[in-house]
C-alpha positions as CSV (number, residue, x, y, z in Angstrom):
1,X,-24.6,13.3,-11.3
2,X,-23.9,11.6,-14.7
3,X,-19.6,11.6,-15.3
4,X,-18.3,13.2,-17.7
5,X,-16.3,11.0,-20.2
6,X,-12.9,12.7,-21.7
7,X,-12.2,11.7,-24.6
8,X,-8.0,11.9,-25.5
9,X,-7.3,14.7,-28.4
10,X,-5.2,13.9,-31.2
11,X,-1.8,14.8,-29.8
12,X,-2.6,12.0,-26.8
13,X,-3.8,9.3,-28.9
14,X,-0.4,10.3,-31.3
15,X,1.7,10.2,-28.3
16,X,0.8,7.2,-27.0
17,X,1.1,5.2,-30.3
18,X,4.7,6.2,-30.5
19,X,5.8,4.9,-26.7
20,X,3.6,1.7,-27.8
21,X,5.4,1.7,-31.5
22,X,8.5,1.9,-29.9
23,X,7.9,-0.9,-27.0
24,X,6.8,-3.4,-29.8
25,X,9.3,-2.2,-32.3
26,X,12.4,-3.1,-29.6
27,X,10.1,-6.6,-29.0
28,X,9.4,-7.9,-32.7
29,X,11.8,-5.8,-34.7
30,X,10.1,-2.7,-37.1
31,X,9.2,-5.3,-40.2
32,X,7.8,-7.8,-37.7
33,X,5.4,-5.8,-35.8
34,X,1.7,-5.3,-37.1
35,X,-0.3,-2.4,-36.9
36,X,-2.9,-4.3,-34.8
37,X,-0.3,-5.2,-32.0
38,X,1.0,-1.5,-32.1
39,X,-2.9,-0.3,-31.5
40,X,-3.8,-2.9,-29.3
41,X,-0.4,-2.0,-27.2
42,X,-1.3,1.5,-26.8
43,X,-4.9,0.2,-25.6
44,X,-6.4,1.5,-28.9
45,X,-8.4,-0.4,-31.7
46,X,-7.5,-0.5,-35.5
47,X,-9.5,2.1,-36.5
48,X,-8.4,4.7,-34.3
49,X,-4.5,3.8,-35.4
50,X,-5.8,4.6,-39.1
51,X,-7.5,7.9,-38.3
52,X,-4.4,8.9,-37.0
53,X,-1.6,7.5,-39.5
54,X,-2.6,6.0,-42.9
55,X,0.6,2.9,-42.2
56,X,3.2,2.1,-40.2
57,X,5.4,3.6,-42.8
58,X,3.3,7.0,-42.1
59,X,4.1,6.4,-38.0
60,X,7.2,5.8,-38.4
61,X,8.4,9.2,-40.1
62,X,6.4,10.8,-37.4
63,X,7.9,9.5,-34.9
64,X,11.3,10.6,-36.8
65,X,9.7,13.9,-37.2
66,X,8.5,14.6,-33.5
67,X,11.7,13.4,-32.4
68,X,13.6,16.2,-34.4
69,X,11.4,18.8,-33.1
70,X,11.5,17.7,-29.7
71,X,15.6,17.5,-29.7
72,X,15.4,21.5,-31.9
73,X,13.0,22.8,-29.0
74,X,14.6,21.4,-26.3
75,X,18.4,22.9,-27.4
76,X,17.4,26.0,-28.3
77,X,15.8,26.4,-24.7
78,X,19.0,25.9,-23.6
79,X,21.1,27.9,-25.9
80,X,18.2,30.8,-24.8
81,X,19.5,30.2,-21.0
82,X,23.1,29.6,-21.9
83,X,25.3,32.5,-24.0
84,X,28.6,31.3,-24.2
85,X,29.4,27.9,-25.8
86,X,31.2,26.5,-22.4
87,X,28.1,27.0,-20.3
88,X,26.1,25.5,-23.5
89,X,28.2,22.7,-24.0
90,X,27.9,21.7,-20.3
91,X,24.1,22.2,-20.1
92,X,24.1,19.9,-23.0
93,X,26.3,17.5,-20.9
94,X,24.1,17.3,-17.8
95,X,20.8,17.7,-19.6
96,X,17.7,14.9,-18.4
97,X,17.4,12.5,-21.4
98,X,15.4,10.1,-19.5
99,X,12.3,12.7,-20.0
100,X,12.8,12.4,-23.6
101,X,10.6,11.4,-26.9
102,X,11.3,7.4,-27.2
103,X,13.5,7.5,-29.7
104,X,15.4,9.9,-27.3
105,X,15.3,7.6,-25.3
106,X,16.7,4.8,-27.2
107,X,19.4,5.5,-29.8
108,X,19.6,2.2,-31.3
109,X,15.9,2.0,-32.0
110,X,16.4,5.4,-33.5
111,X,18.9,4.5,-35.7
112,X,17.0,1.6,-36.9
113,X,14.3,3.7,-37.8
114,X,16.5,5.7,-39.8
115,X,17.7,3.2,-42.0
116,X,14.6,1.4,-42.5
117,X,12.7,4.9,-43.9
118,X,16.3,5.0,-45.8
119,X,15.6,1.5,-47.4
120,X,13.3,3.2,-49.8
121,X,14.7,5.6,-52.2
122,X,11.3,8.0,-52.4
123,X,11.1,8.5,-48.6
124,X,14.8,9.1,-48.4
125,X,13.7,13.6,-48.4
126,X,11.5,12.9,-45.7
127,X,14.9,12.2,-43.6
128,X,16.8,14.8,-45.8
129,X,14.4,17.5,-44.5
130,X,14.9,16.3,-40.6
131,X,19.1,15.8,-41.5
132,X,18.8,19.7,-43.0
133,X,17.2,21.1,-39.4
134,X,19.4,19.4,-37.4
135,X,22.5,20.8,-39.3
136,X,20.8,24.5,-39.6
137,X,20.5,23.9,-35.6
138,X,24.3,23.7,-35.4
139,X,25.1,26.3,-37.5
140,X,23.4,28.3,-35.4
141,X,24.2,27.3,-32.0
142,X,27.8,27.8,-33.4
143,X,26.7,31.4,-34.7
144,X,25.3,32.2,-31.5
145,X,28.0,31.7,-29.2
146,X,30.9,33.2,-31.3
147,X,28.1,36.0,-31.6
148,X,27.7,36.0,-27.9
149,X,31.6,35.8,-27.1
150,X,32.6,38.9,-29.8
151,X,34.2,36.4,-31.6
152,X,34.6,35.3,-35.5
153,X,34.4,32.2,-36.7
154,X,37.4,30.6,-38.4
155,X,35.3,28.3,-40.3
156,X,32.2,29.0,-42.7
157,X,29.2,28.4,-40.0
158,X,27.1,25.9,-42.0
159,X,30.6,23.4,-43.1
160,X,31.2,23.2,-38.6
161,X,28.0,22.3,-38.2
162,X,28.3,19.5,-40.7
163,X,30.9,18.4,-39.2
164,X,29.9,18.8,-35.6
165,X,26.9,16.9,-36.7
166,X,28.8,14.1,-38.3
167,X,30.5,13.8,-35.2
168,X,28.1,13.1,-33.2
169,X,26.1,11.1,-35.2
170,X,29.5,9.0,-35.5
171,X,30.1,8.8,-31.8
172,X,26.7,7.8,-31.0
173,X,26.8,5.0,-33.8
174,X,30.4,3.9,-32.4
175,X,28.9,4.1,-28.9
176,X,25.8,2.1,-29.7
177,X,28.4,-0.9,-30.9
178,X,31.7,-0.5,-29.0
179,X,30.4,0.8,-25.8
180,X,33.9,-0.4,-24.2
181,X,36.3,1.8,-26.3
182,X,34.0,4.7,-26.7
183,X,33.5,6.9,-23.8
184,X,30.0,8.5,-22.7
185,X,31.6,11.7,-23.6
186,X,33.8,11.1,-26.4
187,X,31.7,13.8,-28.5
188,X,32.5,16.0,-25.9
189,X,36.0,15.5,-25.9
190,X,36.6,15.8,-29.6
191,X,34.9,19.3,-29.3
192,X,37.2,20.3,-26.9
193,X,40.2,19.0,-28.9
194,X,39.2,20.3,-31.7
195,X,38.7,24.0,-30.6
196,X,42.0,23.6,-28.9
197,X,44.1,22.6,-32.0
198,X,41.8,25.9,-34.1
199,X,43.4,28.2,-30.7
200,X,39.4,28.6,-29.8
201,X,38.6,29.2,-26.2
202,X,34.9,27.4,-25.0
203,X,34.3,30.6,-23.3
């Protein structure tokens, strides 16, 4: 009997250029790596990179693009299983990041990614787009919960998820380079202090 060869689909061959992109991207930096070494990495040729992305500029916001909507899907599962913003809050806490995209999976490369799409001015809406999810995805976890708990909110929805964002975002980028004076769970904590100086309960 002859064997039946699979051939990967699209979302394979896709996947595993991003966990190869992001192996030689942490090795050679983003400007230094080539398409061919990214390819070659994830055991593919040229050509099937280019049927795939037309550059590595191309990859690259994909990868920023998957990683959004893997960290949206993942979140609102949770706020699906968890009503109340203390038991979301410490899902969120305990939650397996080591099953995560590769950007997930490393915040520093993900930040580096950021700013080199930011470099250039007429791909700066591609992160605007992700930036504008990922703030409506606050809004509405914090919507949700003071929904859940028969409670109003205090402040306009969309502004506290700005600036929930903008704290994490800051914590993470504070983390990444003083991991000495910034705690694992500083976010965390500034959550908590901060609904305790509004009078909000987590529950």
């Amino acid at each position: 009997m002859s064997r039946v060869r699979t051939r990967p689909t699209r979302d394979d061959t896709r996947d595993k250029l991003f966990e190869a992109a992001a192996r030689v991207f942490e090795e050679q930096g983003i400007g230094g790596a080539s398409i061919e070494t990214i390819a070659a990495a994830a055991g593919f040729t040229r050509g099937a990179f280019y049927s795939n992305f037309k550059s590595k500029d191309e990859l690259i916001i994909a990868m920023l693009e998957d990683h959004v909507e893997q960290s949206i899907g993942r979140i609102r599962d949770l706020l699906e299983q968890h009503k109340t913003l203390a038991d979301f809050l410490d899902a969120l806490k305990s939650m397996n990041r080591s099953a995560q995209d590769p950007l997930g999976r490393s915040p520093l490369l993900h930040m580096e990614m950021i700013l080199f799409v930011a470099r250039a001015e007429k791909r700066r809406p591609e992160l605007a787009k992700r930036l504008r999810a990922r703030r409506k995805l606050v809004t509405d976890i914090i919507e949700t919960t003071a929904r859940n708990s028969g409670r109003k909110t205090i402040l306009d929805p969309t502004w506290a998820g700005a600036l929930v964002l903008a704290l994490e975002d800051g914590f993470r980028l504070h983390r990444l380079i003083d991991p000495e004076t910034t705690a694992p769970d500083s976010f965390f904590r500034a959550i908590g202090d901060l609904q305790r100086a509004m009078g909000i309960s987590a529950a």
